[in-house]
N, C-alpha and C positions, 0 to 999 in steps of 0.2 A: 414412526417406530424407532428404533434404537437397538445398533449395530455395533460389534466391534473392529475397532482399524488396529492396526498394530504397531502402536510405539509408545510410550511412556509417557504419562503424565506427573508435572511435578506436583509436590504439595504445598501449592499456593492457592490462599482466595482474593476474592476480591471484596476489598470490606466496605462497608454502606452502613450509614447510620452515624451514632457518636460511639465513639472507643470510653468506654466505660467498664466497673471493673468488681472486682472479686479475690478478698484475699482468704487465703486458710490456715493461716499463721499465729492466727487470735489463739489465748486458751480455748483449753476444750469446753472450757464451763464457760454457757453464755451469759455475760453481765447484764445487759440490756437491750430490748430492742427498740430501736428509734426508729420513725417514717417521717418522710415531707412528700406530701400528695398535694399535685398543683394539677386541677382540670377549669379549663376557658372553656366556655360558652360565648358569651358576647364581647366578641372583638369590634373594635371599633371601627376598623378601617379595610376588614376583609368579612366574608359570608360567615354568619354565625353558626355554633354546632347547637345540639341537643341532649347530646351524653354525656358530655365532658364533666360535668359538674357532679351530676347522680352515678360516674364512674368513682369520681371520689368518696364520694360521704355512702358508698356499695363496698366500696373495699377497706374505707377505715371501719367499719361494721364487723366484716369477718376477721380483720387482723384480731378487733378489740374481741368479740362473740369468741374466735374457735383459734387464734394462734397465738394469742400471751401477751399482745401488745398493750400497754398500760393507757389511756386516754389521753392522760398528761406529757402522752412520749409523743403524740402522733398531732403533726402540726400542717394542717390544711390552707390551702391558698386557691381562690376560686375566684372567676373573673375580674372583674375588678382590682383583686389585691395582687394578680399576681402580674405585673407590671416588669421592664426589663429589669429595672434598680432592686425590684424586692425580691423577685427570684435570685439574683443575683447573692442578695446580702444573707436570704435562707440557706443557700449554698454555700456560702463562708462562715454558715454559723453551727453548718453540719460536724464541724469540728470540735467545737466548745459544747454541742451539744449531748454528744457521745465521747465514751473515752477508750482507751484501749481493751479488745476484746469484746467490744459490743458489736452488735448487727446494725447496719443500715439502711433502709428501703427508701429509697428517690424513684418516685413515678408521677409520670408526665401524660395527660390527656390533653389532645387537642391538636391544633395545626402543624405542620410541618413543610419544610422545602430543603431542597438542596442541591447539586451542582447536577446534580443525575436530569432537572428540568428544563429537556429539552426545549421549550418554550420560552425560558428563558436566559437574560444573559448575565445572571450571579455571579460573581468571581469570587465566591465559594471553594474552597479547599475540595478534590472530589472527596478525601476519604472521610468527610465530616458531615453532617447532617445538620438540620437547626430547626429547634423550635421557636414556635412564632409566640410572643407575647402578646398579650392583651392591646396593649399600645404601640403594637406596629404599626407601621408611619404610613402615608396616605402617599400615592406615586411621586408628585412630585417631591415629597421630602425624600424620599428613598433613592431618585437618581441624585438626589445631591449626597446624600451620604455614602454611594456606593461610587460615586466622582471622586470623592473624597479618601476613598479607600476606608471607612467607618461601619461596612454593612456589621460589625458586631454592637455596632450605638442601637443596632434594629432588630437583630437577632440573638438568639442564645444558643451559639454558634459550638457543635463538640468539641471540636482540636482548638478551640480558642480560650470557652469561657470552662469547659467541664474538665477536660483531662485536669490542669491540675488538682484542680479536687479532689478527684477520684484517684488521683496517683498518691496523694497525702495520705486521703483515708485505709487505698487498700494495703499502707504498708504495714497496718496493726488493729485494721478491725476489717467485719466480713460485709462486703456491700454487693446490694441487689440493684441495678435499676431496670427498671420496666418503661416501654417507651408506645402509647397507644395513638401516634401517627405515623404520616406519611414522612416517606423521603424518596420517594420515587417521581420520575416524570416518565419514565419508559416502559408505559401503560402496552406490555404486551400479551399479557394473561387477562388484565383486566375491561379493558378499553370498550369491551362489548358485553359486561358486566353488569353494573349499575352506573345512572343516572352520577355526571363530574358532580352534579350538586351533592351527594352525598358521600363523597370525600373527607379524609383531613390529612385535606392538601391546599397548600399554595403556590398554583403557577403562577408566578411572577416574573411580571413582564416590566424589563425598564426602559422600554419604546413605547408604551403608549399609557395613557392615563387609567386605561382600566387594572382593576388589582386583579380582576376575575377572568383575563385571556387566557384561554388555552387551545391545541389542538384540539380539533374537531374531529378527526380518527386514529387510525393506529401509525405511530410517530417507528420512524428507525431506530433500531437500536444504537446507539453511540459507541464509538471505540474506546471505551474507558483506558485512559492510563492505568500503569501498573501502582498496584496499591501499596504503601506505602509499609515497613515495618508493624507488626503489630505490636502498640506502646506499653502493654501491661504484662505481668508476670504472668496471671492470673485473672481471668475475666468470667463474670454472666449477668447475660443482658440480654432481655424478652423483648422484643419488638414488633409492630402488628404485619411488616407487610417487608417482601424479597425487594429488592436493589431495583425491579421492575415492577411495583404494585404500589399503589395507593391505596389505602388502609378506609375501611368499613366505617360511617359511623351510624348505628341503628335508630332513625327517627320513629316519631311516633307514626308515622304513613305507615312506618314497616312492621310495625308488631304485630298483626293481623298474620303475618304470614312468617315472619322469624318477633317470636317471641321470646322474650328475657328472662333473665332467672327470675326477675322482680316483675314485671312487665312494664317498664320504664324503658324510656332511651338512653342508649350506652355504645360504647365502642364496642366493633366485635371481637377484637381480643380481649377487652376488659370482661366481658359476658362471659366469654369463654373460662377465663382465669379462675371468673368468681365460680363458676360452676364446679368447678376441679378444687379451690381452698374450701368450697364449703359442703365437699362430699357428694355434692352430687352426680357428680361424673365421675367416676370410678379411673385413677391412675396407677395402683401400686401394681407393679407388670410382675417383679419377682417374689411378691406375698411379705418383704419383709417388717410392714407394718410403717413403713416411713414413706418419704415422697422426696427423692432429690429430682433437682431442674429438668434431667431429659423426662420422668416420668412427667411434671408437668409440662411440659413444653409440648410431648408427646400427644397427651389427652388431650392439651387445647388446641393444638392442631389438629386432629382428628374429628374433635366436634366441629370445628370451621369450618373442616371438610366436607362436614353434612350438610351445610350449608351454602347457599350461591352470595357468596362475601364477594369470592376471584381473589381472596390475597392469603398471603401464606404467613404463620407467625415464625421466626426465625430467632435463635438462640445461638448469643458470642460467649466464647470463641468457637470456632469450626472445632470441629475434631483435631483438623490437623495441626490446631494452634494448641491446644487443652492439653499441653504437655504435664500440666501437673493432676487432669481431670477432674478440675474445678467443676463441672456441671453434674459431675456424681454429690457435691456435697447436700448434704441434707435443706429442704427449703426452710429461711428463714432460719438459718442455723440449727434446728431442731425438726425438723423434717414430720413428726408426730403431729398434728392437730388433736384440740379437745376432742375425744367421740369416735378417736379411731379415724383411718384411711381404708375404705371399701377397696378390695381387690380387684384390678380389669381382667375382663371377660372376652376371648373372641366374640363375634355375633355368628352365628353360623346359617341363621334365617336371611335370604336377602329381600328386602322390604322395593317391591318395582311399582312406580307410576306409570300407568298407560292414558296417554292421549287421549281423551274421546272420539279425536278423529279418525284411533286407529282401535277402537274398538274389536274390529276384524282379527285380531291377532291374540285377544283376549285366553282364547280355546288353547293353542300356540302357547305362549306364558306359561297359561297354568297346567301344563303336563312337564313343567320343567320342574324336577323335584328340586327343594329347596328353597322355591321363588313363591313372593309371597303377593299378591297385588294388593294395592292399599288405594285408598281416596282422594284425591286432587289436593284435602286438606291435611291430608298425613305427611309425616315427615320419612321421605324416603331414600334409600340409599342409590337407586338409580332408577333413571325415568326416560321411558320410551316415547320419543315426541316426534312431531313431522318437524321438518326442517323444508329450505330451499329448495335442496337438491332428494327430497326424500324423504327417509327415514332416519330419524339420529339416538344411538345411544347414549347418555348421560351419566355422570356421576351425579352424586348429589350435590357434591359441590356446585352444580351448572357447567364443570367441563365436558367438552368432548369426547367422547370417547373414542367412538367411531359413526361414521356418517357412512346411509348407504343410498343408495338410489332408490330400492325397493327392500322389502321383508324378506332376507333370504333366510339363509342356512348361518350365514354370518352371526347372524342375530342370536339366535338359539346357542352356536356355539361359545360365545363372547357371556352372555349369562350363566352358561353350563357352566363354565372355567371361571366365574366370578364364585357361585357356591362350591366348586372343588376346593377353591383354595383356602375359602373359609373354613369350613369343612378338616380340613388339612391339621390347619393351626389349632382346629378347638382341640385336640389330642394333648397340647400340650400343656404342661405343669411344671412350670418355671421357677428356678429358687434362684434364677440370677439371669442378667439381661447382655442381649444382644442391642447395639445401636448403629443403625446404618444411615448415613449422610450422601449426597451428593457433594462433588467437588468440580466446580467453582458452588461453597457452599453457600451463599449468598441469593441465588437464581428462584428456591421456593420450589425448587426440582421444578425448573422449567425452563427451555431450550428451543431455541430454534433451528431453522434447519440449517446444516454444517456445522454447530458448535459440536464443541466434544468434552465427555468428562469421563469422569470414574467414580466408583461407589466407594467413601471409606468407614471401613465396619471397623469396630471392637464390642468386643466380650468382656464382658466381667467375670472369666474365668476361663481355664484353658479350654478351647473345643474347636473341632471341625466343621469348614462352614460350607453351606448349601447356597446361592445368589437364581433364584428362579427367578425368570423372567415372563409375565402372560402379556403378549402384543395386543393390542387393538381389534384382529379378528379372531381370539379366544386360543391362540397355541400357547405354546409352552417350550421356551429353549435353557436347558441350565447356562449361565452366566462362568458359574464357578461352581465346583472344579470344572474342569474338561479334561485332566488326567490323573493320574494317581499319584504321580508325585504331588498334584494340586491336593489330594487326599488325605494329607497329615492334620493331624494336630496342632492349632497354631496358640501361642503364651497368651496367658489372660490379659488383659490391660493394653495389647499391644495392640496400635492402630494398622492398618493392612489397607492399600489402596488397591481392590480389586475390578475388572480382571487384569492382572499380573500382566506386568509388561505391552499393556494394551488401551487402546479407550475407544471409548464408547460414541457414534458418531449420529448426530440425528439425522434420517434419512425418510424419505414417503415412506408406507402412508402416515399421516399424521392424526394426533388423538391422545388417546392414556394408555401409556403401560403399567402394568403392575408389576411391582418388584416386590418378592418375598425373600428375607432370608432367615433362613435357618442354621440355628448353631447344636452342636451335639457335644456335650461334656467328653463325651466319650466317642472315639474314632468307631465308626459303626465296622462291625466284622466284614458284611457282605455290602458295596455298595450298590449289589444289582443293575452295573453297567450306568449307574447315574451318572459318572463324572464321563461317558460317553456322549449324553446327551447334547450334542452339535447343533444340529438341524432344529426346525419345529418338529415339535410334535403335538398331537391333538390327547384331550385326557382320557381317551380310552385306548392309547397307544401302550405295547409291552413297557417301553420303557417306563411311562406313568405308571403305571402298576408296579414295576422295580421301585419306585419313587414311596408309592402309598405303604409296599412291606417295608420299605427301612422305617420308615417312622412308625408303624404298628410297633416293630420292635424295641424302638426304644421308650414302651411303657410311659409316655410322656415325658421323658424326661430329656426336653429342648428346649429351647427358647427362641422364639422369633419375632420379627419386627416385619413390617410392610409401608412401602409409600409407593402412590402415585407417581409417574412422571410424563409431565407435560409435553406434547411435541407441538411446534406451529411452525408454518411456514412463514422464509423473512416476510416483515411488515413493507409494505411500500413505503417508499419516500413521501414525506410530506409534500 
């Protein structure tokens, strides 16, 4: 669960990946849009993928079908071609190829590594990532090049080969990149997730001749040095997996049971991505008929969530770097697709799998109003299963939620308080958005125990904010306020690291919390003793009912956001 201690946290993350970037400086009228989409399949000298390729020629599709992108603009590199020299030279040629005031999209499916693999001994820049080419090198040539000091002759290293690039381009056109691997090795969400083989990831090891060693379970966390400056003005960058996760890639074993937009093999953020550009997945949170970044970033994360991936998609810069709020700008510079963007919707049904084994419980379930039981082949939002030690409740993702020993009251409680809150939010009619992050933003809101963070929210317009928190056995404590000076009205656009003066500390039991916040344009009259709320409370408590009148009253008119957050206890040592 997740507690507050009392002292201040600063606003700093820890960055993971490649520092790539985003300007907004271009005119207002977009000139062109340009792509170079590079997906591996068969490498030569590490485990081959199965998406990488049909992630490509899936997304040059709906760029060309539903977002304006011309055939002639959009230049693909697929196994074979895309070699370290020719990635390289497509990247140098992103300049002559766009001109000022154009869009740029560089996306990357396929392998990844980086300093964060524990496994191995890369000397790797930590705050830099790298994708694996096609023709990365076979062990022994790889310790002589990393003897050498040459691991970028093997890699396509970020703070090596990509920053300058991207520091050229973002000075006068607007660039995307999207990045569908790994760069994790500190598998501690994941690690009891899915089978290493379906990874894209490379633990590499330069002590022994295999390319394919890695830990066999859940590895310590590392003490990461402090991370370096963040290089750009201006950044946004889609990536599949937290600083601690290895990234999804959907073979064809898995379509049976997580099926594709297409029903191909593909990465699971790319699935994700494509479901949300081609309407299927409904993103636009404030109705305005467009789709900037957090709205995508938003919906693909959420669909991943429905699913047991175990990795988080993760969007640069944090909040607390987005000083000029690059991630609000429109996707693809025009933010419009052909056909309209479908509005998102709460769900307020919650959709439960129950075990066969626990059939017993069936009766139970369904007197829970709002709970819905569905079939072993449905796609569910959370699922009631035996475990080791018991009983376990589930997200759909496959996280934890809470583990019991037996079928209590726990149980009933914990799904009551999953449809209250649903429930809650569907009231709302949003004409502008609330975004709330975890800070160290990097993590995929996920923590072990003793770390500590803070929530950092902004509004797209002035309002007063709510920070609920539902624990792992179904209470309910507000976050924020907890007084009435916490009560005000805070300036639109401004980021706020809440709770004030405090953070937040992971503590037993461990599981999911749910975090809901709510923003009110307008400073509600009566708060009903809300910013009271200290303690737990369960949702048929007065105070919950002061909670459920303020929001009656404000006619819909809020806007909120909800994430997951993971708690685990530390991993053992290797």
């Amino acid at each position: 669960m997740i507690a507050m201690v009392r002292f201040k946290v600063g606003a700093t993350w820890l960055c993971f990946g490649l520092m790539l970037g985003l300007s907004v400086h271009a005119p207002a009228v977009l000139a062109k849009p340009i792509a170079l989409l590079i997906g591996i399949n068969d490498y030569r000298n590490v485990k081959p993928l199965e998406g990488a390729v049909n992630d490509v020629q899936a997304l040059r599709d709906v760029l060309v079908g539903r977002w304006g992108f011309a055939p002639q603009d959009i230049r693909t590199m697929v196994d074979g071609e895309a070699t370290h020299a020719n990635i390289l030279r497509e990247l140098g040629a992103l300049q002559q190829r766009s001109a000022p005031g154009d869009f740029v999209f560089v996306y990357f499916s396929g392998h990844g590594t980086s300093a964060l693999d524990t496994s191995a001994n890369l000397p790797l820049p930590y705050s830099s990532g790298a994708f694996v080419p096609v023709d990365f090198p076979e062990a022994k040539k790889l310790r002589e090049l990393a003897k050498a000091n040459r691991l970028g002759d093997a890699l396509i290293i970020g703070r090596t080969h990509l920053r300058p690039v991207f520091t050229s381009l973002e000075k006068d056109r607007k660039v995307l990149v999207m990045s569908d691997s790994c760069f994790s090795g500190n598998m501690v969400r994941s690690i009891n997730k899915v089978g290493a083989q379906n990874f894209r990831y490379v633990p590499i090891s330069l002590d022994t001749d295999s390319m394919m060693a890695s830990s066999s379970g859940p590895v310590a966390v590392s003490k990461e040095p402090a991370a370096e400056s963040y290089p750009y003005r201006q950044l946004v960058f889609l990536s599949a997996a937290s600083d601690r996760e290895p990234a999804r890639d959907i073979q064809t074993s898995d379509l049976i049971s997580l099926p594709t937009l297409d029903g191909k093999p593909h990465g699971a953020l790319t699935d994700a991505v494509l479901r949300v550009l081609s309407g299927e997945v409904a993103a636009d949170v404030d109705g305005d008929g467009k789709l900037n970044y957090i709205e995508l970033h938003q919906a693909s994360m959420q669909f991943m969530e429905s699913r047991n991936y175990g990795h988080t998609p993760q969007r640069l810069p944090s909040m607390a770097d987005d000083r000029m709020q690059s991630a609000l700008a429109p996707v693809f510079g025009k933010g419009i697709p052909s056909g309209g963007n479908p509005p998102a919707k709460p769900v307020t049904q919650v959709a439960v799998r129950l075990a066969p084994s626990l059939s017993y419980l069936k009766s139970t379930l369904e007197g829970i109003r709002g709970i819905k039981l569905v079939n072993a082949s449905d796609q569910a939002m959370l699922e009631v299963a035996s475990s080791g030690k018991g009983i376990e409740l589930r997200a759909g993702s496959g996280d934890t939620i809470i583990e019991l020993p037996e079928a209590n009251e726990l149980l009933a409680r914990r799904l009551a308080a999953e449809v209250w809150w649903r429930g809650l939010v569907a009231q709302a009619k949003p004409d502008f958005q609330v975004n709330v992050e975890t800070n160290p933003a990097t993590r995929g809101n996920t923590f072990v125990a003793g770390e500590k963070f803070v929530f950092n929210v902004r509004s797209s317009q002035a309002a007063s904010l709510v920070i609920l928190n539902i624990n792992p056995e179904g209470y309910v404590a507000v976050l924020y306020p907890q007084n009435d000076k916490q009560s005000i009205q805070h300036p639109d656009r401004q980021m706020l690291s809440l709770p004030e003066h405090e953070m937040i500390e992971v503590t037993p039991p461990f599981g999911m919390d749910q975090v809901v916040v709510l923003a009110f344009p307008k400073a509600p009259a009566n708060w009903y003793g809300v910013n009271k709320i200290k303690d737990l409370a369960g949702i048929d408590s007065p105070q919950i009912r002061g909670l459920e009148r303020l929001l009656s009253e404000q006619g819909g008119r809020f806007a909120w956001q909800a994430l997951g957050v993971r708690t685990y206890p530390k991993p053992a040592a290797p």
